[in-house]
N, C-alpha and C positions, 0 to 999 in steps of 0.2 A: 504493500500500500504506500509505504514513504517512498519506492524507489517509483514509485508510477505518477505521484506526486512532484518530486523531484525532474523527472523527465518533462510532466508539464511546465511545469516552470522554465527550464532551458528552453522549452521549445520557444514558449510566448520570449523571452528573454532573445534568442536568435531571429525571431518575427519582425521585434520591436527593432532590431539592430539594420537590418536590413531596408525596412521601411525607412528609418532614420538616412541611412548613408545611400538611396533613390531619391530623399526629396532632397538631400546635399547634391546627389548628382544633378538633378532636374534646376535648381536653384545655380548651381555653377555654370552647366549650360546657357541656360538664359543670362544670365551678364557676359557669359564668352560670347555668344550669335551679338549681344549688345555688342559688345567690345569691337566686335568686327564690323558692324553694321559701320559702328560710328565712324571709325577707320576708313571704309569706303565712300562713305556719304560727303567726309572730309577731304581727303585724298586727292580719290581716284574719278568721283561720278562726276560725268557730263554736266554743263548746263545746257538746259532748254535753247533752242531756238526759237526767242521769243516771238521776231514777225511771226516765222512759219506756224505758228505754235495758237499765236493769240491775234497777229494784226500789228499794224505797223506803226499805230500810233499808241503812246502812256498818258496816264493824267494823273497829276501828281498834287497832293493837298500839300500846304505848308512848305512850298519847294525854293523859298529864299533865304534856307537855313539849317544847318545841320545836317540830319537824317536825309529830311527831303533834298536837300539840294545836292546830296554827293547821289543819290539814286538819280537825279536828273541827267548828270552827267556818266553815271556807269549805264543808264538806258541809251542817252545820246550814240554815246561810244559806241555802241552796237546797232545803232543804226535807225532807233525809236524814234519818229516823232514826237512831240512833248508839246501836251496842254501844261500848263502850270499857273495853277492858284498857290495866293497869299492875298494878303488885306492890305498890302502894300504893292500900287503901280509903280512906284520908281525902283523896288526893291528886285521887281519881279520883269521890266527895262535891261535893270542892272543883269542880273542871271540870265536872262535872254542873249545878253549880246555877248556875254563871254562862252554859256553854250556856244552860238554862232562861230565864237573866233575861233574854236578848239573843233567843233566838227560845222565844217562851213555847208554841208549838205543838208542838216538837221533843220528838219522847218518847227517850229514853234508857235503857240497859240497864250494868251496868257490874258487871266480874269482877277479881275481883282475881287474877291468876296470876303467878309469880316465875318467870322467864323461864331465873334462871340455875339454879333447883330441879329439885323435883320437876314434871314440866309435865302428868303425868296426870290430875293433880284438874285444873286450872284449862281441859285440853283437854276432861274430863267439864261443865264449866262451862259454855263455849261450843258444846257438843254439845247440848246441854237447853236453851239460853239461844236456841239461834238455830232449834231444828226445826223451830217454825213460823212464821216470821217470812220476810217478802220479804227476804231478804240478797241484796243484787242486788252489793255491793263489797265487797272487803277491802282493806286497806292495812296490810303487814308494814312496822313501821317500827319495829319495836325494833331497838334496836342499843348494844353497846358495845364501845368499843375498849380500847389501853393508858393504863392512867394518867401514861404521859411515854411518852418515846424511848428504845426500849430494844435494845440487841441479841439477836438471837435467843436465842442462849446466855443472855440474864440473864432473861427472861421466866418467871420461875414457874411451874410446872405449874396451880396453883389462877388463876392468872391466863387463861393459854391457853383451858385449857378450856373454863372461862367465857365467853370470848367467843365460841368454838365452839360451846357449846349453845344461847348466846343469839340470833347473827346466821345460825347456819346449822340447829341443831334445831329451834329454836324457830319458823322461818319457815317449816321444811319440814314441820312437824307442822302448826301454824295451818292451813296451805295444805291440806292433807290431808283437815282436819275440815271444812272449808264446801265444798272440790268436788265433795262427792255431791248438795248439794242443789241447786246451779248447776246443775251436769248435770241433774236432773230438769226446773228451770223451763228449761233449755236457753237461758238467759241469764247473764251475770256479767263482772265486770272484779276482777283480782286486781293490785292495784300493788305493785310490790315496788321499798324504797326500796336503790338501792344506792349505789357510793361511785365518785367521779373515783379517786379512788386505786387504783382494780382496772382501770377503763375508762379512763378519759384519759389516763393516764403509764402506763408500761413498766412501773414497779416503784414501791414505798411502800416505801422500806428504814427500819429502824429502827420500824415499824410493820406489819411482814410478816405475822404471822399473822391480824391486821384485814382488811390488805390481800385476801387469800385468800380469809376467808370470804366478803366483799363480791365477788370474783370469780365464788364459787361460788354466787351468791345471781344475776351474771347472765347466768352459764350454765343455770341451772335455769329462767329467766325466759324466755329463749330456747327451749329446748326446751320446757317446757311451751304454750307461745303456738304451737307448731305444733304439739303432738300437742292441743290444746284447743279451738281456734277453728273446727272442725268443728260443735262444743255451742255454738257462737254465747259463746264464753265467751272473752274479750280480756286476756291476760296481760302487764302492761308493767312495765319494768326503769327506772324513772329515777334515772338519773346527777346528782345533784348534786355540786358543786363545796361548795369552804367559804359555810356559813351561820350566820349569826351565833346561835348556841344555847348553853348550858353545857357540852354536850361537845368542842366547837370551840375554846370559847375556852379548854380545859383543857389541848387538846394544841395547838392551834398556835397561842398567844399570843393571840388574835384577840379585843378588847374591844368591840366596837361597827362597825355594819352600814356599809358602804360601797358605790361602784358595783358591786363584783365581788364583794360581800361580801353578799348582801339579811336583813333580816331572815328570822325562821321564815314569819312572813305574809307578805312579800314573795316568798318560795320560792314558802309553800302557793296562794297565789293563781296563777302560773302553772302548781303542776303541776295543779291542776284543768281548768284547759284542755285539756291535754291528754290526759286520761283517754279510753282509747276510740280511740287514735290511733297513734302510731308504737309497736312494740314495747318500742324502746329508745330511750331520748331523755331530752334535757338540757333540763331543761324555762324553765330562768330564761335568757333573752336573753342576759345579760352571760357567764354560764356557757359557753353554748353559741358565742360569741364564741374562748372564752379554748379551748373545746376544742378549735375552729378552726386557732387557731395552734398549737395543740401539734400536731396533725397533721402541721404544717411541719419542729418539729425533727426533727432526726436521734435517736432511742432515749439514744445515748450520752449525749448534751446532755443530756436530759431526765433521765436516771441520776445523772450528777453534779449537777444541780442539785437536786431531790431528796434526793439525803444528802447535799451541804453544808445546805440547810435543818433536815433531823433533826440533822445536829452541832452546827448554834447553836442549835439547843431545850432540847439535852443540856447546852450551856454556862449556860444562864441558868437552869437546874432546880437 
């Protein structure tokens, strides 16, 4: 009776051992296929041909600065046409004619629209500007957040909202006006720039209502990319991390581009790569590193660390 006892036991005991060292196997595989995925996506894969791909002409939000403005010129470079909005005419003169000087074939369109306004005129704008033009892309890259670290409670109403109509009406109205004609050519890629701070970490305290709308910018990116990709029409959400631009360096101290840090060109050149590819994705290598281990912390960690960083922003403002 003990020895048949005894035998159960081993057995359950070699059962457990086995089971244990298949979900270590299954578990080590999937970060190895990770590991290599990333490796290639990095690397080795192709970009899209984006005329053949989507059409010959971009339109670009917020494109007299930053993000926007280095995609203007990595589209140019290959050969894109370029609508380009900002709420500044001389801003968007100025980009114009240095595009021009650099690819002297590149024809250009450019609207001026105030993002945090009225958006009827400026969406009447690119409704006439683009009706018959191959718009094969869009890229929503306006955005603005808070002018410091602020707690919910101290955020201004005229502040809030601003950013609300800017990062979350303003992208879903753009979005609105060019997917009727994509659906006609049954071609299109719509990039929608959004933020680490809503995807990467748990929470953006002391920058919440940013946080949020960048959240809702990619969950709208996500659903649209499956109710869309039917019409051959490719909706992607990328997640940058901090990049070296004026609005970066306004709220998180950040003066000049480092390893984890790329310039805007340094960004816009990998997320062109990308276009046409993973729905959601972090398109700059080091980013996508750093989103890596954040996966590893625990929420909490990632919480406190996060607002201790907004508290010492608030100390040095």
């Amino acid at each position: 009776m003990l020895r048949v006892a005894c035998y159960g036991s081993g057995q359950y005991l070699y059962l457990s051992v086995v089971i244990i060292l298949c979900l270590g196997l299954i578990i080590t595989l999937k970060y190895l296929v990770s590991l290599v995925t990333w490796i290639f996506n990095t690397c080795f894969r192709s970009e899209k041909d984006l005329i053949r791909s989507y059409g010959s002409w971009a339109l670009v939000t917020g494109a007299t600065d930053g993000i926007g403005k280095a995609l203007a010129f990595q589209l140019a470079q290959r050969g894109l046409n370029l609508v380009l909005v900002s709420r500044s005419s001389e801003k968007l003169q100025k980009v114009a004619g240095e595009i021009h000087a650099k690819h002297p074939g590149i024809r250009t369109e450019i609207i001026k629209m105030d993002f945090s306004g009225d958006l009827s005129v400026g969406l009447r704008r690119i409704a006439e500007a683009t009706k018959y033009l191959d718009l094969g892309i869009l890229i929503n890259n306006v955005g603005i957040t808070y002018p410091r670290a602020m707690f919910f409670d101290e955020v201004e109403e005229k502040v809030w909202t601003k950013i609300v109509r800017v990062n979350i009406e303003g992208t879903t109205r753009v979005t609105k006006a060019v997917l009727p004609g994509m659906i006609q050519r049954k071609k299109g890629a719509i990039v929608n720039i959004g933020s680490g701070a809503a995807v990467v970490v748990p929470s953006h305290p002391l920058y919440t209502i940013y946080a949020a709308t960048k959240a809702y910018v990619d969950q709208l990116s996500s659903s649209l990319y499956v109710e869309y990709k039917q019409y051959g029409i490719h909706v992607q959400c990328q997640v940058p991390l901090y990049v070296a631009t004026n609005m970066v360096s306004k709220v998180a101290a950040i003066k000049r581009d480092s390893l984890f840090v790329p310039t805007a060109e340094g960004y816009a050149r990998a997320a062109i790569r990308v276009i046409g590819y993973e729905p959601k994705c972090t398109p700059y290598w080091a980013h996508s590193i750093q989103w890596g281990f954040a996966r590893l912390i625990p929420d909490p960690l990632l919480d406190a660390w996060r607002f201790s960083i907004g508290m010492s922003r608030r100390k040095l403002e």
